[in-house]
N, C-alpha and C positions, 0 to 999 in steps of 0.2 A: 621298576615297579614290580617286577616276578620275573623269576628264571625258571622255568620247567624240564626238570631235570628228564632224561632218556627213559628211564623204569615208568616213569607215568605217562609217555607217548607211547600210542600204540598205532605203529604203522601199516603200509598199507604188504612191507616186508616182512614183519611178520607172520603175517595172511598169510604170504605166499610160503612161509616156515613150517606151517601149521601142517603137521603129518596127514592128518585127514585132510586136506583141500590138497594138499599132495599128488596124497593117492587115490582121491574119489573123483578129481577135476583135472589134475596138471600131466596128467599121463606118466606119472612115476610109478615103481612097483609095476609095469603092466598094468597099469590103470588105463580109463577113458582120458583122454584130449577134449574138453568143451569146451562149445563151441555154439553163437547163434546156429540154427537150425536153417533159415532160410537163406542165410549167405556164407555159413561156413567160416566168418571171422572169429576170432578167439574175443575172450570177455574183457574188460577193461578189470586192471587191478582191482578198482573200488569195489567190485561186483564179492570178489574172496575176500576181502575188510570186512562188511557185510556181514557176509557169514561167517568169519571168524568172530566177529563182536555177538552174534548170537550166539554161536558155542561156548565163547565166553559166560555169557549171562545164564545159558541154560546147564552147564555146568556149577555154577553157582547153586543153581537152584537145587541140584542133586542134594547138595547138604541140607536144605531147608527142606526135603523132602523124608528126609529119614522121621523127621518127625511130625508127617502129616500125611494124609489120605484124599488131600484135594484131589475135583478133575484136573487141577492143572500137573500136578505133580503124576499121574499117574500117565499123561503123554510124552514122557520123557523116559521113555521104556528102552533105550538104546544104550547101550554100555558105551558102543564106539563111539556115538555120537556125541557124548559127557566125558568122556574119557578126559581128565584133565591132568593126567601126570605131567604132563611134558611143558604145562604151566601152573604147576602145585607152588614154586615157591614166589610165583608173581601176582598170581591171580587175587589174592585178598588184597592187593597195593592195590589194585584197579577198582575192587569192588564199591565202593562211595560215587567211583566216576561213573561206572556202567547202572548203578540205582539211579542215576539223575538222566541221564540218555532219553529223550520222550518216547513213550512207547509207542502214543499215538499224534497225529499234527493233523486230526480232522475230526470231529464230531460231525459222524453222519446223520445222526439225530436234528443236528441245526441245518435250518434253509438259507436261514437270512437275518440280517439283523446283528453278525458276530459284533465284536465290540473290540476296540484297540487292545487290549487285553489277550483277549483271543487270539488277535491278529498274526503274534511272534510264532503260534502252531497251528494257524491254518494255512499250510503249504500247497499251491496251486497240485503240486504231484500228487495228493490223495485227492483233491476233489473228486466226486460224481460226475460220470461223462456230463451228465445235464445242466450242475452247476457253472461249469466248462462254456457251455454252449452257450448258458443265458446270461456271460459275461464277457462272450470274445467270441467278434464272427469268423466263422470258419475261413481256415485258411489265410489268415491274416496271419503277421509276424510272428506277435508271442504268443499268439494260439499254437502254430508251427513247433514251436519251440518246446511247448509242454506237452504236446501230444506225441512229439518224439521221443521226448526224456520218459514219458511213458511206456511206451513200445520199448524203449531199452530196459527199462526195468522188466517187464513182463517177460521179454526176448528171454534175458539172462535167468530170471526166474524156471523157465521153461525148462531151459538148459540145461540147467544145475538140478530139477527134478526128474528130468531124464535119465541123465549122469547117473544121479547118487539115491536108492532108494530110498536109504538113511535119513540123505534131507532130505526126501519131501516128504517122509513117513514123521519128520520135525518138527518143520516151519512150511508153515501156511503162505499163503502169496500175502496179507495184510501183515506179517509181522516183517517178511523178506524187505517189502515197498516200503514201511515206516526205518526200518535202520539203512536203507540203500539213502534214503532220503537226508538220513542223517548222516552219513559217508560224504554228498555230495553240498549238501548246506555246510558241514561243521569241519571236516578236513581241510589242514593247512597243506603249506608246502615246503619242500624239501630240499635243497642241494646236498645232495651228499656224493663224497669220493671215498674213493679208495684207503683212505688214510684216516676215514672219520670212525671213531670207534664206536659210536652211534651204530653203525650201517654193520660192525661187526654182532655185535651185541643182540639179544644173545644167541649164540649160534653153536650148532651143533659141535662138537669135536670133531665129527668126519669132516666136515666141512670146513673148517678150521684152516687150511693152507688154501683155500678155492679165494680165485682171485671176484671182488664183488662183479668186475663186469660178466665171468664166467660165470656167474651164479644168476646175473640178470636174464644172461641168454637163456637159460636152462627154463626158467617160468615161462610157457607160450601164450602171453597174454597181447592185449592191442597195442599197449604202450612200451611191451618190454622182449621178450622172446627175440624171434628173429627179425622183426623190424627195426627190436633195439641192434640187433648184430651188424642191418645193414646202415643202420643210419645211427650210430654212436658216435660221437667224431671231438667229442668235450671229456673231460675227467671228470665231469659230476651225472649224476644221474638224478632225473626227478620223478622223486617221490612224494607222499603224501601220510601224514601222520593226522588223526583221530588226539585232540591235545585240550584238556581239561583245564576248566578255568581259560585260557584264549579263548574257547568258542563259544563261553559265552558273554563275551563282552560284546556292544554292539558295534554295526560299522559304518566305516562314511569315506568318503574321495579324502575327508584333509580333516583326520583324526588327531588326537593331542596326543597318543601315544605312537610307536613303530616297533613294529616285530621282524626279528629275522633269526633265523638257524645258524648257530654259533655251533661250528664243526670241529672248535677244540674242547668244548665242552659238552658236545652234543643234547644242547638244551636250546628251548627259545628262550631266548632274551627281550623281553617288553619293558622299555625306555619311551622316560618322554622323549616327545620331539623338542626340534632343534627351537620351534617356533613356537613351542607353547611350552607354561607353568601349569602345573596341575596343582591346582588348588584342594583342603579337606571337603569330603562330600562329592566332589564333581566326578560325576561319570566317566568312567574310562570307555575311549572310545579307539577301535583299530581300525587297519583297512584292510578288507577283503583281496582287493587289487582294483584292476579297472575294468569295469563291467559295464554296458549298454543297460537301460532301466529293463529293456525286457529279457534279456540274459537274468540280471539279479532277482528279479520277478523268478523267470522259472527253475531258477535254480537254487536262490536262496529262500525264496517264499515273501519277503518284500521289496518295497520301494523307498527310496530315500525323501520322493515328493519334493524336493527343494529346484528343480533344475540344475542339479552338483553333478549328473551324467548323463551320458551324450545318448541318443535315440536310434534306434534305426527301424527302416522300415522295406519288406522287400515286392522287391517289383516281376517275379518271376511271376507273372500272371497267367500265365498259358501252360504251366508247365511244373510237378511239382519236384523240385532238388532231388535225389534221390541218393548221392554219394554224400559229401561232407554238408549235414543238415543242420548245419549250426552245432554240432558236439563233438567235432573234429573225427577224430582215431574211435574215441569213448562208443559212438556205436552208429553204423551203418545201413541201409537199405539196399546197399550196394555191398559187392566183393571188394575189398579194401584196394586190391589191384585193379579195379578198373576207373579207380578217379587218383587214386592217392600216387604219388610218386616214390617212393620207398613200397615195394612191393611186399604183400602178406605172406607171411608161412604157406603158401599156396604155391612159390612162385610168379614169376614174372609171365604176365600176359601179353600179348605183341599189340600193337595196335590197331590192327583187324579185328581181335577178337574180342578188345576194349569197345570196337563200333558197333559190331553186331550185339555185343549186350545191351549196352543201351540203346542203338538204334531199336531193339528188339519190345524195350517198355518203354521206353519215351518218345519215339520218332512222331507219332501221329498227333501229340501232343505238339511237339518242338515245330511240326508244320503250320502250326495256327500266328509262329511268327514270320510267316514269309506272305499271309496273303494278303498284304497289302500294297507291295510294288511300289512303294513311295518312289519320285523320282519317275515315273513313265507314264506316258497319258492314258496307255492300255495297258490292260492286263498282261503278263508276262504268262504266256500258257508253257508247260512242260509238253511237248509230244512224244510220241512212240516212236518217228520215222530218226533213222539212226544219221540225219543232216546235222551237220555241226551247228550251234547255234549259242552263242557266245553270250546270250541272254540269259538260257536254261542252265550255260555251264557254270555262269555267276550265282544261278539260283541256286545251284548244287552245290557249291563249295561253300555258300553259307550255309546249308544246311550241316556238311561237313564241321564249320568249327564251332555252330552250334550244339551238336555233340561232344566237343571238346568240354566247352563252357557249361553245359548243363547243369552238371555236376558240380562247380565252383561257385558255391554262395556268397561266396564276395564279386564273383560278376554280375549278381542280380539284387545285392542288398545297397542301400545310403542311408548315410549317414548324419546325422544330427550333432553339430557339439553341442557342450553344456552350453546351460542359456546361464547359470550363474557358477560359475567354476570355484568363486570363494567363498558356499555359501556357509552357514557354520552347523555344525550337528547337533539336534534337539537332545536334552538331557535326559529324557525318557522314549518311550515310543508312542504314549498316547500326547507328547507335545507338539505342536505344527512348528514345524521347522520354521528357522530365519533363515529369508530368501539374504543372498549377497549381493552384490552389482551386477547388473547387465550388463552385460559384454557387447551386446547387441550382434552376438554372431547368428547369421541367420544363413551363412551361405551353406548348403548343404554338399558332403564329399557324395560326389555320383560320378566321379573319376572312370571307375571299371565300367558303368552304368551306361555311360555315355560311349566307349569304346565299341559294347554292346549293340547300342542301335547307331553308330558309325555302321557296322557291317551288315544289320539288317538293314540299312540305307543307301547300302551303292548302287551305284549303277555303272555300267560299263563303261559311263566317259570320266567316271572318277580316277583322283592319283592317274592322272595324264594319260588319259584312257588306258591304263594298263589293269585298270582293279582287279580282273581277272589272271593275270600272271602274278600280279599283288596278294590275293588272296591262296593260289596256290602253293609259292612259296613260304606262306605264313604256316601251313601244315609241319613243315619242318618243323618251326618253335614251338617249343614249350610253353612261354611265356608271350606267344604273338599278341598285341594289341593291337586297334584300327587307329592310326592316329587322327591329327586333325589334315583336311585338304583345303576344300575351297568354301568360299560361304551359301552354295548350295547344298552341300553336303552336310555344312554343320548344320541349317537351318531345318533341314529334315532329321537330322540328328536330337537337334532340339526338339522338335514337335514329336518325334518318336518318342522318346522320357516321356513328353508328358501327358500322350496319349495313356502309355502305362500308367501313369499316376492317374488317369482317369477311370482307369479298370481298377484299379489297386485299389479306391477310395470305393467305388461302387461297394465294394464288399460289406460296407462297414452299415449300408442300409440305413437305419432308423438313426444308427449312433451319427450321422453327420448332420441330423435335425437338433436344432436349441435344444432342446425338450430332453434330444439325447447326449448332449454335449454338457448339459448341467450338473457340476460339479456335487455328488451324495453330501449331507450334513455331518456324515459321520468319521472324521480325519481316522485313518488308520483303519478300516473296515476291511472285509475283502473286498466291499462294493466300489471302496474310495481307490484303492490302492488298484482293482482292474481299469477303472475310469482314466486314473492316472495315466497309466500306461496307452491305455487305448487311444486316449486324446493325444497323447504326446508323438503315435504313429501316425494318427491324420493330420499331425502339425506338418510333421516331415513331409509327408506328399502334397499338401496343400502350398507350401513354402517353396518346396522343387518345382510344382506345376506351373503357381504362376510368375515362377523366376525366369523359369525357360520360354514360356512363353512372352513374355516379355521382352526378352531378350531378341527370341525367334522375330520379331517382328522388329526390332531394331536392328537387325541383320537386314532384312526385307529392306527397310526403308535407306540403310547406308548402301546397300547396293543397287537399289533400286531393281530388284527382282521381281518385280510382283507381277510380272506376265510370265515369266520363264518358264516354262515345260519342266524344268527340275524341279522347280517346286511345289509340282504337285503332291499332295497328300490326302490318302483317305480315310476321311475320320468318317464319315456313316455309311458308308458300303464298301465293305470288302472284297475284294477278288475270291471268288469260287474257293475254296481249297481242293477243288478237283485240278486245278491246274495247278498245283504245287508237288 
């Protein structure tokens, strides 16, 4: 279908090429090292693509300027900043692709009402906090999701205005957030090695014998620098290319086309699939990769609507993530050293010092999961008096690896498959998809989930009353799970899940009444496409809650527990959190 040759990708390495992001970001020349402000991580590559693609564009504009007197032309008053020698004889091949790049993906001018149309540049990431709020209750999944991919932009905005007076004397924060935007929606990806002339291309003469992984080190970014030093262990490195014509085709789970990075040609290569003909007229359609609905929501600005991807929805209800927040490495609320395992340009931090950070902003939160004692007729109080107490010491070491897990969003998220995995992709985007077969998969992964309230569930005659030597040797692991024991354990196991899925859904307020669950008229809306989503996270907790429950009570009845002292649970009065 099309080969896109190397001169028309602009990656996320040449950013890092670019003499100015060099030396005003990358700490060359005796430059600044930037860096978030609040946690002292470096910026994800995309962050310098970004602004590489605006120096590109407003370099451009120098020539359009000589022969005009506009306000726009007369804010580009920086030589260094336009300086475009160092891409004089590339820069006119790009310029067709960088005119078409959306300048803006939101009309603040509109409330409501947009129209499929609209739809492909109304990106969740420019909304209005308030449009935000009167479309996704707080603290809910994809809410989560957009208001961090937020905070990352702004973070790195900061940064880089800090950094370099140049840019911020530039670029405004709405032109920075519209091409971050378009970095993170329209960027492909990369394998590239050693060998790919791609990755050489083009590259300085000094630079010239530098081997590509010594050159990756050298840029101190979240993806590459010395994280890449410490955890490099493949011959390919990934990257990320900005690729014209690819990005704007539209996409879906089971496209008629496949793209991949041909590294002796250093082009993509777009081929039908193996499983379709592509007929005259029919829409070419790629795939993104495999994205959760509220992932491609926040990050690509829509939905597929068909049930073609799988849901998630998180149940950290007590507590909000603070390390890996659903954007992996890309950007943090955390020191990257105190959740990640490949340790930041910071250095390695010992495991004490990992506790006292977070027990430091999390702890008082992380307590709100221990006061309910499931499994004990009374209360489990913590005392002062320094008697051994084999109760309190189990209370303590879950708190312990509750600290561990905090931070691991896959210990508090589950998961939804596609409800129709073959379904087929609409030829436009104001068309309403064809649903495929039901699969009728309804069983939801809460795998880690359930691990989770395993250990806010024991009690000390668990795992053959050992739980408390059980638990403290799990400090050791890395990768400690709770497994399964006895069907007291599970049964409070179960009814813990779905306690959470009863906090988790309270959030959603209004939206769990008919009224609010009614599907907007308008296919393709922002109204339809948040509905989408939102409905598709009360599916998941509703579907987990009364699966577990269910269940839970079919446990009860095979075992015939239903006097036992273990299985007590308190679902409307909680233990003090004074004794915890």
């Amino acid at each position: 279908v099309m080969r896109l040759p190397r001169p028309l990708q602009i990656w996320d390495l040449d950013a890092l090429r670019d003499e100015f992001i060099q030396t005003e970001f990358l700490g060359f020349s005796d430059g600044p090292l930037v860096t978030h402000r609040e946690t002292g991580n470096p910026l994800d590559s995309g962050a310098f693509l970004s602004v590489h693609l605006i120096r590109l564009i407003h370099g451009l504009r120098v020539g359009e300027c000589n022969d005009s007197e506009s306000q726009e032309c007369t804010q580009l008053s920086s030589s260094e900043w336009t300086n475009m020698r160092q891409y004089e004889q590339r820069i006119h091949l790009l310029e067709p692709y960088l005119d078409v790049l959306p300048a803006r993906h939101y009309d603040t001018t509109a409330t409501s009402g947009s129209t499929a149309e609209d739809a492909h540049h109304d990106h969740p990431l420019i909304w209005p906090k308030s449009t935000l709020e009167s479309l996704f209750p707080k603290y809910t999944h994809t809410y989560d999701l957009i208001v961090h991919y937020r905070r990352m932009i702004q973070s790195e905005y900061d940064a880089l205005g800090q950094a370099s007076k140049v840019f911020a004397q530039n670029v405004d924060f709405s032109e920075y957030l519209n091409m971050r935007v378009n970095v993170l929606s329209r960027a492909f990806g990369i394998s590239a090695t050693e060998n790919d002339s791609g990755a050489k291309w083009p590259k300085s003469e000094e630079a010239a014998n530098e081997s590509l992984l010594d050159e990756m080190i050298s840029y101190e970014t979240s993806n590459f620098g010395t994280y890449l030093d410490k955890s490099h262990q493949s011959s390919s490195f990934k990257l990320r290319s900005m690729s014209p014509l690819l990005d704007m085709y539209n996409s879906h789970p089971n496209p008629n086309v496949m793209w991949r990075y041909n590294e002796k040609t250093s082009s993509y290569d777009i081929r039908a699939s193996n499983k379709n003909s592509l007929s005259p007229g029919e829409a070419i359609i790629v795939s993104y990769g495999k994205y959760t609905e509220g992932h491609l929501f926040a990050k690509f600005g829509y939905v597929n609507g068909d049930g073609s991807s799988p849901t998630e929805a998180n149940l950290a209800v007590f507590h909000r993530p603070l390390g890996d927040v659903g954007l992996g490495r890309q950007y943090s609320l955390l020191p990257f050293h105190a959740w990640d395992s490949v340790s930041s340009p910071k250095g390695e931090a010992t495991q004490l010092d990992k506790t006292k950070q977070v027990v430091g902003m999390q702890s008082k939160e992380l307590l709100r999961y221990l006061i309910f004692d499931d499994g004990y007729k009374e209360c489990v109080k913590v005392s002062d008096n320094e008697e051994y107490d084999q109760h309190e010491e189990l209370k303590f070491l879950k708190l312990q690896h509750l600290i561990r897990i905090a931070n691991d969003i896959d210990a508090w998220v589950v998961r939804l498959p596609e409800k129709f995995p073959d379904a087929k992709p609409p030829q436009s985007l104001s068309e309403r998809p064809e649903l495929g077969t039901d699969t009728s998969k309804v069983g939801v992964n809460a795998k880690k989930m359930l691990s989770t309230c395993r250990l806010l569930s024991l009690t000390v005659d668990d795992i053959g009353r050992e739980a408390v030597d059980y638990l403290r040797e799990g400090l050791s692991s890395d990768k400690f799970e709770v497994e399964k024991d006895g069907p007291t354990l599970e049964y409070r196991t179960m009814m813990c899940v779905a306690r959470m899925c009863g906090v988790a859904m309270s959030r959603y307020g209004e939206y769990l009444t008919p009224k609010g669950r009614q599907e907007p008229k308008e296919f393709g809306s922002r109204e339809w496409n948040a509905w989408y989503v939102r409905d598709g996270e009360m599916r998941v907790l509703g579907i987990l809650r009364q699966t577990l429950l269910s269940e839970a009570n079919k446990l009860k009845r095979q075992h015939n527990l239903q006097n036992a002292a273990a299985m007590t649970m308190r679902e409307n009065v909680a233990c003090p959190i004074e004794y915890s």
